[in-house]
N, CA and C of each residue as an Amber inpcrd file, in Angstrom:
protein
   354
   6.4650000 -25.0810000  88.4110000   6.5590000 -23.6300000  88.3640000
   7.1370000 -23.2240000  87.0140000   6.2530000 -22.0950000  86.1320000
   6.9360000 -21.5760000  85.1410000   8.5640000 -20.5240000  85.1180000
   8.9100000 -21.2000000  84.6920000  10.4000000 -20.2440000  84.7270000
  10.1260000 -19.4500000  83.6220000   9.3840000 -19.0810000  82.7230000
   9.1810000 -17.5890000  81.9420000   7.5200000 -17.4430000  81.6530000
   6.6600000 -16.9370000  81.9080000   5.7890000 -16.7150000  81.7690000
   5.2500000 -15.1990000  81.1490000   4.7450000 -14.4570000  80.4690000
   4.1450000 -13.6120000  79.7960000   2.9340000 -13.1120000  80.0100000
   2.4390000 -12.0450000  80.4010000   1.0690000 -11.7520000  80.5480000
   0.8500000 -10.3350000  79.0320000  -0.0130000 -10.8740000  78.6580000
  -0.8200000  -9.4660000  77.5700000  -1.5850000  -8.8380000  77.9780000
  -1.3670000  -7.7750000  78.0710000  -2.8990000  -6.5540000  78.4440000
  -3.3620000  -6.2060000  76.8350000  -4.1740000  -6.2670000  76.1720000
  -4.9780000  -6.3220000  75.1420000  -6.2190000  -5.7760000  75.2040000
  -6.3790000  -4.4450000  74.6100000  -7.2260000  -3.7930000  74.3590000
  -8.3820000  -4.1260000  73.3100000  -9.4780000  -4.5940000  73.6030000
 -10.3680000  -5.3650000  72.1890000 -11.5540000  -4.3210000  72.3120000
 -12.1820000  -3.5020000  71.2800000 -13.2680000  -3.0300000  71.2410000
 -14.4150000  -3.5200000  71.5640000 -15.6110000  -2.6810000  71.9320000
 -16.9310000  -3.8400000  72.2130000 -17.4590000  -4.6090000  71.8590000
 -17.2910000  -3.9990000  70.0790000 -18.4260000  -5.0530000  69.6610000
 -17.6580000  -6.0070000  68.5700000 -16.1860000  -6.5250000  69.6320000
 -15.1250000  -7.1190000  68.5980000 -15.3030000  -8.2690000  69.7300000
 -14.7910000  -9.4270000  69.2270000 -14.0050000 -10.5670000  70.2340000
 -12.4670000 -10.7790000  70.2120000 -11.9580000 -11.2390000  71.3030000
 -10.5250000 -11.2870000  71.2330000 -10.3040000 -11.9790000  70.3400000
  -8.8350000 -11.5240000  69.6570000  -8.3120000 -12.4690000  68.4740000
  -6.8300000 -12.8650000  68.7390000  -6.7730000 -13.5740000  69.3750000
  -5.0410000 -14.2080000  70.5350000  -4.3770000 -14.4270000  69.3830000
  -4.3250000 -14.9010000  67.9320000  -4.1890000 -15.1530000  67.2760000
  -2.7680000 -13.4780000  66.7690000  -3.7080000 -12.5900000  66.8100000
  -3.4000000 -11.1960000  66.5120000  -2.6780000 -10.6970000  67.5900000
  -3.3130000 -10.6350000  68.6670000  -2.3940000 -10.5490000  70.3360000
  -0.7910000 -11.0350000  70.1480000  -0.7980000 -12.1150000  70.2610000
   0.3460000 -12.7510000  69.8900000   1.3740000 -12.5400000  69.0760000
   0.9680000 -12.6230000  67.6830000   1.8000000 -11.8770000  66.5330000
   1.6760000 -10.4610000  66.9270000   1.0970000  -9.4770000  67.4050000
   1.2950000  -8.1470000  68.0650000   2.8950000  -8.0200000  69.1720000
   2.7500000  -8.9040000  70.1660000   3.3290000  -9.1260000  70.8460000
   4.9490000  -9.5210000  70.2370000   4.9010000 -10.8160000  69.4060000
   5.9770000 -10.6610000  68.7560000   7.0920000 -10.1340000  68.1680000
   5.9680000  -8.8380000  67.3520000   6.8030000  -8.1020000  66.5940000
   7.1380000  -6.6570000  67.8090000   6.0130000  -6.6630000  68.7540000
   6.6210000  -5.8890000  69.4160000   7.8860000  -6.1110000  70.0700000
   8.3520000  -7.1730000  70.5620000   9.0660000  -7.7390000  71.3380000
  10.1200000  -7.8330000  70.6650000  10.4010000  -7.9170000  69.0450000
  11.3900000  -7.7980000  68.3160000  12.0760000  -6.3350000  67.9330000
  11.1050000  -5.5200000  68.1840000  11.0810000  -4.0400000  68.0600000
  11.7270000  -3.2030000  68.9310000  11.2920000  -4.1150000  70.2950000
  11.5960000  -3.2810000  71.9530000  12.8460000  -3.9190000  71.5910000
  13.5900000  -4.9950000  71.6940000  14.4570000  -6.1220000  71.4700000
  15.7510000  -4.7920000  70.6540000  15.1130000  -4.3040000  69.3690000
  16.2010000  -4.1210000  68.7450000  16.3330000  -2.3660000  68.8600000
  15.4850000  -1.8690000  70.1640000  15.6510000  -0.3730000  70.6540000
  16.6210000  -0.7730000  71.7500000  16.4550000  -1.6620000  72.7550000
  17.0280000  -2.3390000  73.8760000  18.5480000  -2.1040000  73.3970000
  18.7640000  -2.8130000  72.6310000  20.0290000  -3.1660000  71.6660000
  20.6090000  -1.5950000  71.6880000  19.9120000  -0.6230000  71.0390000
  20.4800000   0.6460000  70.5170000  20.6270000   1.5680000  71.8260000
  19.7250000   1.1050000  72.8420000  19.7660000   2.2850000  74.0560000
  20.8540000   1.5470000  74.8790000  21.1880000   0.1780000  75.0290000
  22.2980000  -0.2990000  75.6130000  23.2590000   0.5600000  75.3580000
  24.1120000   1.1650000  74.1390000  24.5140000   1.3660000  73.8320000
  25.1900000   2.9470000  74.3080000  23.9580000   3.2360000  74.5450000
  23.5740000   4.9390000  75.0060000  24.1130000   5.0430000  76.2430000
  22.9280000   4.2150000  76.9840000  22.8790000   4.3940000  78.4280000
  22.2520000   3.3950000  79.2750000  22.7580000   2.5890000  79.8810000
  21.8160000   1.5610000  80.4960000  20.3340000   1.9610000  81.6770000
  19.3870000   1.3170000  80.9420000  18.1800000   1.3320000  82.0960000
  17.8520000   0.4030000  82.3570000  17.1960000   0.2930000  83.8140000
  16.9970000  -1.1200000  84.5160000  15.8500000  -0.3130000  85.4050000
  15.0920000  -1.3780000  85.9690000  13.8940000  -1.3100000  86.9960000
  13.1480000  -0.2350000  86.8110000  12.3660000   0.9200000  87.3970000
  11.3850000   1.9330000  86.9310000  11.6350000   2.4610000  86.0800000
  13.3370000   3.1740000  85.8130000  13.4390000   3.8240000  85.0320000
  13.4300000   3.6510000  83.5140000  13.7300000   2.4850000  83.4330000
  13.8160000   1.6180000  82.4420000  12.2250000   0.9020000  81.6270000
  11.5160000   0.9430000  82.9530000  10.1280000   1.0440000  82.0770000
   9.6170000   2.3760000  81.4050000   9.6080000   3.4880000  82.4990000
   9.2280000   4.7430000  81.7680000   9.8420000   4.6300000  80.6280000
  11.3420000   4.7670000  80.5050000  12.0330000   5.3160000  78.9930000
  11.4290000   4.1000000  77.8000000  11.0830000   2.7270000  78.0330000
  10.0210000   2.3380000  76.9500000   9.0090000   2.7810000  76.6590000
   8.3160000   2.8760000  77.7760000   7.0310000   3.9330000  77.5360000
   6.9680000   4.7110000  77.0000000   7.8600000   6.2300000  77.1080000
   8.3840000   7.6680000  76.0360000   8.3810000   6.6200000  74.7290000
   9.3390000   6.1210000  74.4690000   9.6250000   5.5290000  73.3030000
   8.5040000   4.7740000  72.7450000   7.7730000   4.2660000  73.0590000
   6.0070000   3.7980000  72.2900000   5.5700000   4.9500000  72.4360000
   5.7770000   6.0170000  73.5150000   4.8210000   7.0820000  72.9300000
   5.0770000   7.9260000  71.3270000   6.2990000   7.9590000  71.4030000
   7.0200000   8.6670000  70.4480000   6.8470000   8.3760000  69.3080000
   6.8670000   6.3040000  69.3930000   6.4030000   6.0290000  67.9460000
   4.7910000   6.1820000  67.8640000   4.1650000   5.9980000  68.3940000
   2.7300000   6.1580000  67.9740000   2.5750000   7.9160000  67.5340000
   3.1400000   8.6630000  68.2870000   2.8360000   9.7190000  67.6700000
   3.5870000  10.4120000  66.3470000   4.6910000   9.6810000  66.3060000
   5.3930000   9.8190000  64.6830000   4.3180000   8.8410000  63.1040000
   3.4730000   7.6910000  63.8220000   2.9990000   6.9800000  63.4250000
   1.3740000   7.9180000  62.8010000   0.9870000   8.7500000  63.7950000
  -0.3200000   9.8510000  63.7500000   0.4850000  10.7220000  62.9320000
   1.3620000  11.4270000  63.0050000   2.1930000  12.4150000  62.4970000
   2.2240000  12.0830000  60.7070000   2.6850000  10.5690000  60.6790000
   2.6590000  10.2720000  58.8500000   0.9450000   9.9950000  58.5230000
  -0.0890000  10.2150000  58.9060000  -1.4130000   9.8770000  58.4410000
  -1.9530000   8.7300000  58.5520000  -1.1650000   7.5530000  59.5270000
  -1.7120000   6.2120000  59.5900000  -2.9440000   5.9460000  60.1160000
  -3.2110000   6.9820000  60.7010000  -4.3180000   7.2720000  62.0450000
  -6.0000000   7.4530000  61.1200000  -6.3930000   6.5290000  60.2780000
  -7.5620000   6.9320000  59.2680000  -8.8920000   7.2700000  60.7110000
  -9.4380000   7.9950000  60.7840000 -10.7670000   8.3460000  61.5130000
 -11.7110000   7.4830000  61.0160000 -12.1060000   6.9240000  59.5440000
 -12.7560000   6.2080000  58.9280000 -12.4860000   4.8940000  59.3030000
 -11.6850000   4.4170000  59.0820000 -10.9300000   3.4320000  59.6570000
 -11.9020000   2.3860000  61.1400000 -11.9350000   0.9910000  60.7750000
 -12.6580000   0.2560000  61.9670000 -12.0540000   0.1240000  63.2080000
 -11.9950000   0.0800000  64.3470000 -11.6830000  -0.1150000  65.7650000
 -11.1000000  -1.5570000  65.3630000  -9.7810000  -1.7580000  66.2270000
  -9.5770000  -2.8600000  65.8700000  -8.8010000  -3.2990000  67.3220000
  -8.4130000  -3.9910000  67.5480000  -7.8350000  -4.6210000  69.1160000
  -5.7860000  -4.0780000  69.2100000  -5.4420000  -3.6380000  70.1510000
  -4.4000000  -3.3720000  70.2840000  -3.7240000  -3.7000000  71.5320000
  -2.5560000  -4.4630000  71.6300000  -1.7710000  -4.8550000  72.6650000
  -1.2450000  -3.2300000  73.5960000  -1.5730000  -3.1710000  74.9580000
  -1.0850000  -1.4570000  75.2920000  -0.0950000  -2.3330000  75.8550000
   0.2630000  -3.6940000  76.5980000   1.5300000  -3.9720000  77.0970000
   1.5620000  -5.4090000  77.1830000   3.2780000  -5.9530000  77.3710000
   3.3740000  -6.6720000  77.7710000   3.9080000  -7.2720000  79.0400000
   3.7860000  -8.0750000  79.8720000   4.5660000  -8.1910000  80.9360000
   5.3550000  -9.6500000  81.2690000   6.6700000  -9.6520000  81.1910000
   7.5030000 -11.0130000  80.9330000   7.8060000 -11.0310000  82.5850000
   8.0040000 -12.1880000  82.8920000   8.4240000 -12.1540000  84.3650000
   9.1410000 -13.9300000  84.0480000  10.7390000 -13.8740000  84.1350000
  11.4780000 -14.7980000  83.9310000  12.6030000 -15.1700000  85.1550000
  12.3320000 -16.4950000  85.6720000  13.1660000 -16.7820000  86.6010000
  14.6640000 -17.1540000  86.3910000  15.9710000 -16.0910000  86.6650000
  16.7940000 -16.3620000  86.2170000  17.9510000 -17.1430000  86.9490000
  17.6790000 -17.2690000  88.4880000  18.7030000 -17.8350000  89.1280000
  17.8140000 -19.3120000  90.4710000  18.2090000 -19.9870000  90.5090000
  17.6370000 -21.0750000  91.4840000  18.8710000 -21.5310000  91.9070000
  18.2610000 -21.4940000  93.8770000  19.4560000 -21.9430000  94.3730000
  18.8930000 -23.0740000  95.6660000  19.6520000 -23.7840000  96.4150000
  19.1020000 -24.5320000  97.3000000  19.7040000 -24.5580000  98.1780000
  18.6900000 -24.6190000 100.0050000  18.9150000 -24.1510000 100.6940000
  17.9280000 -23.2100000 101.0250000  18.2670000 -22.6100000 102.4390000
  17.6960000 -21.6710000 103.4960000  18.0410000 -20.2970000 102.6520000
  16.4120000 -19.4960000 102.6870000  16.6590000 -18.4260000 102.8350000
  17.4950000 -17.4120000 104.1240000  18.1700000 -16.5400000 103.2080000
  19.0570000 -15.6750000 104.4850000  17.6350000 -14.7700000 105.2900000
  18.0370000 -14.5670000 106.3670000  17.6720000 -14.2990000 107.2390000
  17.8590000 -12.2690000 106.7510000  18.4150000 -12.0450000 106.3910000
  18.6090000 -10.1620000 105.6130000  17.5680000 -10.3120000 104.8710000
  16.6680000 -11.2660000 103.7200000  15.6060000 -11.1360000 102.8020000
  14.9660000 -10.1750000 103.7080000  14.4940000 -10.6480000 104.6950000
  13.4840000 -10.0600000 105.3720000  13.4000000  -8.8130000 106.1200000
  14.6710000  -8.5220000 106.2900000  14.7550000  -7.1860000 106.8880000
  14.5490000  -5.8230000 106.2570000  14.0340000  -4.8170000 106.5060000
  14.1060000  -3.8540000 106.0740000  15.0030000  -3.3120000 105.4250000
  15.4020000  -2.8100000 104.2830000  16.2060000  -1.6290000 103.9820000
  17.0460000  -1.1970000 104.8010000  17.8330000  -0.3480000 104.6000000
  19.0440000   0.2950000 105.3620000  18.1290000   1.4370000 105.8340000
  18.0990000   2.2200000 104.6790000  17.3720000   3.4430000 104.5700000
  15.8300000   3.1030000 104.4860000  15.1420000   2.4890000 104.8650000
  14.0020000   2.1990000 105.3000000  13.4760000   3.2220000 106.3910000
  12.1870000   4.2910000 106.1210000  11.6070000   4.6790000 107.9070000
  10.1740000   4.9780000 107.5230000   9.3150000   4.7710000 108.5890000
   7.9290000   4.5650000 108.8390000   7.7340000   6.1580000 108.6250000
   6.8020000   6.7020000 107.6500000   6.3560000   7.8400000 107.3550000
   4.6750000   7.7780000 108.1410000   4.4410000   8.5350000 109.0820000
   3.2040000   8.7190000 109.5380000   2.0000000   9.2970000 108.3670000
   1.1380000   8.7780000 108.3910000  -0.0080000   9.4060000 107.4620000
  -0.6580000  11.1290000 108.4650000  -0.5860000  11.5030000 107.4160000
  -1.3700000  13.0840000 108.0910000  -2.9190000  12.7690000 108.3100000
  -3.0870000  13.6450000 109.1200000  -5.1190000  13.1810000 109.1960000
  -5.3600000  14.2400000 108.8270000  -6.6230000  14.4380000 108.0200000
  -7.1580000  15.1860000 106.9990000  -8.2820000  16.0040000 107.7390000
């Protein structure tokens, strides 16, 4: 079993082939980027689980559109392949032994919402 694994969502135009090569180093520098916003928003305010994805999200939105904003954005310019995300999924604790018997239970605040019929 992988204890850190990575998935890329990678956007490649049609009449391009993937270039993992580029993916990768994309990924990198993104990851050094998110890495050293992480760093500065720690600082701020901590985010964790949904909320914590949205506020990356704002924040790539923000730079791409400061990025359109300085003229980087050529219309002339060829289609070229772009990473829209990454997804890290890292196992941080292993223990041995029986699962507890609470994994499985519902929530506290857990309740069955009926669907309306239409």
């Amino acid at each position: 079993m992988a204890l850190r694994s990575a998935t890329h969502v990678v956007l490649v135009p049609a009449n391009m082939t993937l270039d993992r090569q580029l993916a990768l180093d994309d990924a990198s520098a993104s990851a050094v980027a998110s890495a050293n916003s992480a760093d500065a928003e720690k600082k701020e305010k901590p985010a964790s689980g949904l909320g914590g994805f949205f506020s990356a999200l704002k924040t790539a939105a923000e730079d791409a559109g400061k990025q359109l904003d300085n003229g980087s954005n050529n219309e002339n310019a060829p289609a070229k392949q772009t990473t829209l995300l990454t997804i890290i999924n890292e196992v941080k604790t292993i223990s041995n032994g029986p699962v507890p018997a609470a994994m499985f239970a519902p929530p506290a605040d857990y309740r069955e919402v009926k669907a309306r019929e239409l």
